[in-house]
C-alpha positions, 0 to 999 in steps of 0.5 A, spaced: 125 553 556 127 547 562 124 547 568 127 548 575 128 545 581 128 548 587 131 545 593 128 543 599 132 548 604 132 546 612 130 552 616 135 553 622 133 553 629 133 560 630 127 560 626 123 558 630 121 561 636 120 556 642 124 549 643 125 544 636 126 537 635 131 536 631 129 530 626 135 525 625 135 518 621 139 514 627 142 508 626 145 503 632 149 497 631 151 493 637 159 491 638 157 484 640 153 483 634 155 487 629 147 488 629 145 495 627 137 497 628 134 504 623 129 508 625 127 516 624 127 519 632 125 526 633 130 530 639 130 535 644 137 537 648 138 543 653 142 542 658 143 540 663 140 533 663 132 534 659 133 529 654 126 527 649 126 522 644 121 519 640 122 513 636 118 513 629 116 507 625 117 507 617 110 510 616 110 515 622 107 513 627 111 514 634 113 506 637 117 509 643 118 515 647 125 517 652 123 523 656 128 524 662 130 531 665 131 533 674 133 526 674 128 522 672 127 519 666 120 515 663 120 510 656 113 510 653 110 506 648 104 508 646 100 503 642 102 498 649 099 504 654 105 503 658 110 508 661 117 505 664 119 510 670 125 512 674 132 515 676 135 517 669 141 513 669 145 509 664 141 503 665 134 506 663 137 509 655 141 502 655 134 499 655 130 502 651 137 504 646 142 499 648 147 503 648 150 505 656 149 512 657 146 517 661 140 523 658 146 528 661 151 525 657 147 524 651 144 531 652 152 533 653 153 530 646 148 533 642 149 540 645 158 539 644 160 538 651 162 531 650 162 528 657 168 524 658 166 516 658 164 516 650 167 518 645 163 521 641 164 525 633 159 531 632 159 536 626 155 543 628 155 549 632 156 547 640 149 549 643 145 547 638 143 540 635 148 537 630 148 536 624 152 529 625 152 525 632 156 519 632 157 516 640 161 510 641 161 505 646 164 499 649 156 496 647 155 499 640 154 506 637 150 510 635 149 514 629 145 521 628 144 525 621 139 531 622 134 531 616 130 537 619 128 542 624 121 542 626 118 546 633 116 543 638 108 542 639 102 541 644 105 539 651 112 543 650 112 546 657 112 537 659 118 536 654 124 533 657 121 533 664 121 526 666 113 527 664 108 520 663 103 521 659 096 521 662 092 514 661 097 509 661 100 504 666 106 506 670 112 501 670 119 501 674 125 502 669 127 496 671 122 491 668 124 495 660 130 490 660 126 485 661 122 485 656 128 487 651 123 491 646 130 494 644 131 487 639 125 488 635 127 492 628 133 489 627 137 489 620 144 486 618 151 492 617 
């Protein structure tokens, strides 16, 4: 008798019953370059603007994390100790993902309520997180393709709130372009 396979089967966000990450495979590609960057990111939406973002290496472990909500937005990068923070604008996303968008607007994306200065593609149920995202701006786009749920663990209450993590040097937003940490991990088309 031949042995079967049974599919891994993703379960859907109603199956948990607190917030989820939706864990996407992201691609970026800059529209001056053509450059593109890859990477696994864990993501939170719920509107109106809480956004959560974390930025995963090959081997899992977290490289940086956007966490924007009231206005407020912080990118950490944990290995450094370091947390930039300030208003949540188009300015801080462009410096950690280099494409410029608010978290509201980025959040309205991924829900289904496409704001009007990005073009965006999604594939899902409005109000939930896509299967599929793409969102085009004159910097680059951005690619998003869910491969899982997961619920959201430990600190969920601070997710989406412009939270800094304990223990961590505090920095302006504004200082993160500076540094440019989004040119590390590029990869060719």
């Amino acid at each position: 008798m031949a042995g079967s396979c049974t599919a891994h089967r993703r379960l859907p966000e109603e199956a948990f019953p607190g917030p989820t990450f939706g864990v996407y495979r992201a691609r970026i590609v800059d529209a001056r370059t053509g450059d593109g960057r890859r990477a696994r990111a864990l993501v939170f939406a719920e509107l109106p603007d809480r956004l959560h973002v974390e930025i995963l290496s090959p081997v899992g472990a977290t490289e940086a994390i956007l966490d924007a909500g009231s206005g407020r937005v912080s990118i950490t990068f944990p290995r450094d100790r370091v947390s930039y923070v300030g208003p949540a604008d188009e300015q801080a996303f462009a410096a950690l993902v280099g494409l410029r968008a608010t978290p509201a607007a980025v959040v309205q994306s991924l829900l289904g309520t496409a704001p009007s200065d990005l073009e965006v593609e999604r594939d899902g149920r409005p109000g939930r997180l896509p299967e599929s995202l793409r969102i085009r701006t004159a910097d680059g786009v951005l690619t998003l393709k869910l491969r899982t749920i997961e619920p959201v663990r430990g600190a969920g209450s601070t997710v989406g709130t412009g939270h800094v993590p304990p223990d961590v040097e505090t920095r302006p937003v504004a200082d993160l372009a500076a540094e440019r940490p989004r040119d590390r991990g590029r990869d060719s088309r």
